[in-house]
Structure formats: C-alpha cells, structure tokens
C-alpha positions, 0 to 999 in steps of 0.5 A: 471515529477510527475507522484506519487498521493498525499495522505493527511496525514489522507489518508496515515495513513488509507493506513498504518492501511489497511497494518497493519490489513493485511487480517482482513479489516477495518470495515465500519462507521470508521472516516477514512471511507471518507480516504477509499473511496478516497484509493480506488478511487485511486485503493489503497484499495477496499470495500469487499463483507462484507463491510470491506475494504482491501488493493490492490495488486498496495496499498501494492506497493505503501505503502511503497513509499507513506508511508514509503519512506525512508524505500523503498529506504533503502531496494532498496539499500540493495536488492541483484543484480540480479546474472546470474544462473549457467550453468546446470552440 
C-alpha cells in the first residue's frame, strides 16, 4: 500500500529550503509561497506568528524520504545496532 504524500518537485524544493534556512524561516510573498501553503496543509511546514514559515517536527522526518531518499536509506543502513546495556557493577 502507499501510504507516502506525493509532493511535485517545486513543493520538494520549498520543503528542502525550509530545512536548509533551519530557524530563520522563510518570509512570506516568495514564489514558492503556493508550495508552503500545501507544506503545511500536509503538516510539513507552518505559518509562524511573524509570517515567516518554518518546518515541523513530521517536515524534518519526512524530508529526508521525500527529499533525499537515497540518503535516508544509506544512513539507515549505516546506524548502529541497538546494543543491550551492560549490566550495573
């Protein structure tokens, strides 16, 4: 089943600039302000109080497999295995 949003290439590129400007936002009246606006009707991005938008917590997990989906798997691949914590002395 597919179960991930499909995002156009103009709205990945407005998800991959909300990662890149981190906490400074991206300011309103941009051409990709239409792109921003479908972000965060997905829950992917929000408006902040100064108008600017910003990334959410489920835009900064699912950028990288909306993204960069490469990326995310070669990171996956390269995490550690969870190891059973050693016993207290």
């Amino acid at each position: 089943m597919w179960n991930e949003p499909y995002l156009e290439t103009c709205c990945r590129s407005a998800l991959h600039r909300l990662m890149l400007v981190c906490d400074a936002g991206r300011p309103p009246g941009l051409k990709d302000g239409p792109c921003l606006a479908r972000l965060g009707g997905m829950g992917l991005a929000t408006p902040r109080a100064d108008g600017r938008w910003e990334i959410t917590v489920a835009g900064r997990q699912g950028h990288a497999g909306l993204v960069n989906p490469r990326r995310a798997r070669k990171a996956a691949a390269a995490a550690p295995a969870t190891v059973a914590a050693a016993p207290a002395r």
